[in-house]
C-alpha positions as CSV (number, residue, x, y, z in Angstrom):
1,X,115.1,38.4,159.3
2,X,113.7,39.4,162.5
3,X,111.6,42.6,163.1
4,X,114.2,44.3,164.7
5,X,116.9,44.3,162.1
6,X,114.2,45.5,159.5
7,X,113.5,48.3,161.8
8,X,117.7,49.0,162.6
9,X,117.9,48.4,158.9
10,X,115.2,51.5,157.8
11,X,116.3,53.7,160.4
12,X,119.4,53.3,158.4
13,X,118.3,54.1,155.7
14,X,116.1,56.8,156.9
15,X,119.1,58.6,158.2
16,X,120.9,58.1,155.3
17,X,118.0,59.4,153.3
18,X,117.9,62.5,155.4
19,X,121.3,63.3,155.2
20,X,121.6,63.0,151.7
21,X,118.3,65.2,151.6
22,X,119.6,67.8,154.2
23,X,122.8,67.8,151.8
24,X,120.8,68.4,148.6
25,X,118.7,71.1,150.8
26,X,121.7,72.7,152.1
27,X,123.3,73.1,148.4
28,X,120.1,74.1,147.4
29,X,120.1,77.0,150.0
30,X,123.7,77.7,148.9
31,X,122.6,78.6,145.4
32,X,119.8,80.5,146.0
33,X,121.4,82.5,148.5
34,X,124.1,82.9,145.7
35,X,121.5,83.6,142.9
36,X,119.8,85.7,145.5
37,X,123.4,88.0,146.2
38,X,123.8,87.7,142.3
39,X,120.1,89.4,142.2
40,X,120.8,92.0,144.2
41,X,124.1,93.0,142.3
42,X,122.5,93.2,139.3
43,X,119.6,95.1,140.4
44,X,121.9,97.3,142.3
45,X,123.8,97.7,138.9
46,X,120.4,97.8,136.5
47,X,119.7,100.6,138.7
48,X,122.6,102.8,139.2
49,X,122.7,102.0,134.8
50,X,119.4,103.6,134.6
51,X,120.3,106.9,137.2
52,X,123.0,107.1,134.9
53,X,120.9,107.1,131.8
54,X,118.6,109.6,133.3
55,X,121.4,111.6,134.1
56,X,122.7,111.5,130.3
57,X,119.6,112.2,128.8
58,X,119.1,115.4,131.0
59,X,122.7,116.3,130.2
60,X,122.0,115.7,126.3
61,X,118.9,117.5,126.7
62,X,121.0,120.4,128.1
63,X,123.1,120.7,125.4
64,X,120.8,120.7,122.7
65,X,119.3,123.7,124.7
66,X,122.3,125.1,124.9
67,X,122.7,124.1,121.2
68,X,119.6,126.2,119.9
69,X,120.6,129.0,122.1
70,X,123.8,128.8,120.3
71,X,122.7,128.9,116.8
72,X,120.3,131.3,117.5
73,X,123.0,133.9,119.0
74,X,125.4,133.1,116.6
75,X,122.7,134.1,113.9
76,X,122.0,137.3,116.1
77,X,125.5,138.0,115.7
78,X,126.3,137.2,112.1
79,X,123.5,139.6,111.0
80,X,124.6,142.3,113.5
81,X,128.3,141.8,111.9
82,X,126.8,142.2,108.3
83,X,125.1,145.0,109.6
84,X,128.3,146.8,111.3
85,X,130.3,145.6,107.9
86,X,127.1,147.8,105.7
87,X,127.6,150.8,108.0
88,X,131.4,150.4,107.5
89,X,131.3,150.0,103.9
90,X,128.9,153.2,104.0
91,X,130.8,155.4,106.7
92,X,134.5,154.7,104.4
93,X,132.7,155.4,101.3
94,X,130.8,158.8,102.9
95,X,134.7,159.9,104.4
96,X,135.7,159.2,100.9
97,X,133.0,161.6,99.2
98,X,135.3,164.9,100.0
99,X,138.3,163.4,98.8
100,X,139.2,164.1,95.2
101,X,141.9,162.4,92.9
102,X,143.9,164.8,90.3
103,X,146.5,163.6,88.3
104,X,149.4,165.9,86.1
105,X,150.7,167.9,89.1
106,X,154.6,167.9,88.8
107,X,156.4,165.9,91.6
108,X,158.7,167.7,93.9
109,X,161.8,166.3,96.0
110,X,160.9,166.6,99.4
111,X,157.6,167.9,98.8
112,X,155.3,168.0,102.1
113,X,151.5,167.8,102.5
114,X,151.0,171.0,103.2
115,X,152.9,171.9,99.9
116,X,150.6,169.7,98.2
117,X,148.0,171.3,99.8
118,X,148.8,174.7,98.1
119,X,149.7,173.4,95.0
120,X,145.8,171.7,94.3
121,X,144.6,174.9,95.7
122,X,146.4,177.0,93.3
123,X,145.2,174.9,90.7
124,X,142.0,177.2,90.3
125,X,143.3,180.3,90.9
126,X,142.1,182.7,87.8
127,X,139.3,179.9,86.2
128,X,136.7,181.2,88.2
129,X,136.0,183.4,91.0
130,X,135.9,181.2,94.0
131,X,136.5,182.1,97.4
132,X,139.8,179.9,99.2
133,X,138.9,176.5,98.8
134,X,140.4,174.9,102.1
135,X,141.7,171.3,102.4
136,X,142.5,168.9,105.4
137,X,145.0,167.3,103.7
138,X,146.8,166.7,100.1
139,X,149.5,163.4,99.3
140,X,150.5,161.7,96.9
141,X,149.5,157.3,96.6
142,X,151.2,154.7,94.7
143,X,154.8,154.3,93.8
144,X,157.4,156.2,92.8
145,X,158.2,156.3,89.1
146,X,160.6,158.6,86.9
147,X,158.2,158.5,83.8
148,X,154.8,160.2,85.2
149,X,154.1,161.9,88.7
150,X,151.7,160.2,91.0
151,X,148.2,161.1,92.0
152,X,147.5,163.4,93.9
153,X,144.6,162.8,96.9
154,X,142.8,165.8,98.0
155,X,140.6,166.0,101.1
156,X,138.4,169.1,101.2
157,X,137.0,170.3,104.6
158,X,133.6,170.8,102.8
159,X,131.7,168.7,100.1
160,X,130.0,171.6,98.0
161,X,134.1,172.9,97.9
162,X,135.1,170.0,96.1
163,X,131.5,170.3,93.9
164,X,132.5,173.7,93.2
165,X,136.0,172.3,91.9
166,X,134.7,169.5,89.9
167,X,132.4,172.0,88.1
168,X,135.1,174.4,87.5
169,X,137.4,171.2,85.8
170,X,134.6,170.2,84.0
171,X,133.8,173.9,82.6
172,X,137.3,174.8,81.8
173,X,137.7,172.0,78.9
C-alpha cells in the first residue's frame, strides 16, 4: 500500500470520525438545550409554588388574626349578653315587686279589669283605715275551671300600697 491510499484512507476515516463526533455533539446539544428548557420550567414552576406558599401563609396568618379577634369579640359579647340577661332577670323581677296575687275572689261572667280592679280594692274597705289604694291593673291568670275561681293579679301604682295591704292581710287573721 502506497502512501497515498493510507493518507485517502485516514482522511476517511477522519471524516467519518468527525461526523460521527459532530453527530454525538449535536445530540448532546439537543439534550442539554432540552434539560436546559426543562430547568427553566421547573424553576419557573418551583417559583411561582413558593409565591404561592407565601401567599397562603400570609392568608393563614390572616385568618388566625382574624380568628383571635373573633373569639375575643365573641367573648366580649357573650358576657355583655349575660350581663343584659342579669339586668333582665332583675328589671322583670323589680316590675314584678308591685304586683300581688290573691286568691278566693268570686268569678264574674264578663267581668272586666277595671271591675277587678274595684273588687281587690274593696277588699280592705273597713280592716283598717287606709286611704284609696290605687291599682294599674287587676286580671285574672290561668284557666278557666267550674270548681274554684282563678287568681287574681294585682298591680299597685305604688310599692308601700301593696306593703300596706300585705300588712293589713297579715293582721286581720
Amino acid at each position: 500500500m502506497d502512501l497515498e491510499a493510507i493518507k485517502v484512507l485516514l482522511d476517511s476515516q477522519e471524516r467519518t470520525f468527525r461526523t460521527a463526533t459532530d453527530l454525538i455533539v449535536d445530540q448532546f446539544k439537543s439534550r442539554i438545550q432540552e434539560a436546559e428548557v426543562t430547568i427553566q420550567d421547573l424553576t419557573r414552576s418551583l417559583e411561582f409554588s413558593q409565591a404561592e406558599v407565601k401567599d397562603l401563609q400570609r392568608e393563614v396568618k390572616e385568618l388566625r388574626k382574624f380568628e383571635s379577634e373573633s373569639k375575643s369579640t365573641s367573648e366580649v359579647l357573650k358576657a355583655q349578653i349575660k350581663d343584659i340577661e342579669q339586668r333582665q332577670n332583675y328589671q322583670e323581677d323589680y316590675s314584678r315587686r308591685n304586683n300581688l296575687r290573691i286568691r278566693g275572689i268570686e268569678e264574674k261572667p264578663g267581668e272586666t279589669w277595671e271591675e277587678m280592679a274595684i273588687s281587690v280594692s274593696n277588699l280592705n274597705e273597713g280592716k283598717l283605715p287606709l286611704p284609696a289604694v290605687k291599682l294599674e291593673r287587676a286580671h285574672r291568670t290561668g284557666t278557666v275551671s267550674s270548681s274554684r275561681s282563678r287568681v287574681v293579679i294585682a298591680r299597685f301604682e305604688k310599692f308601700h300600697e301593696r306593703e300596706a295591704v300585705m300588712f293589713i292581710d297579715l293582721v286581720s287573721f
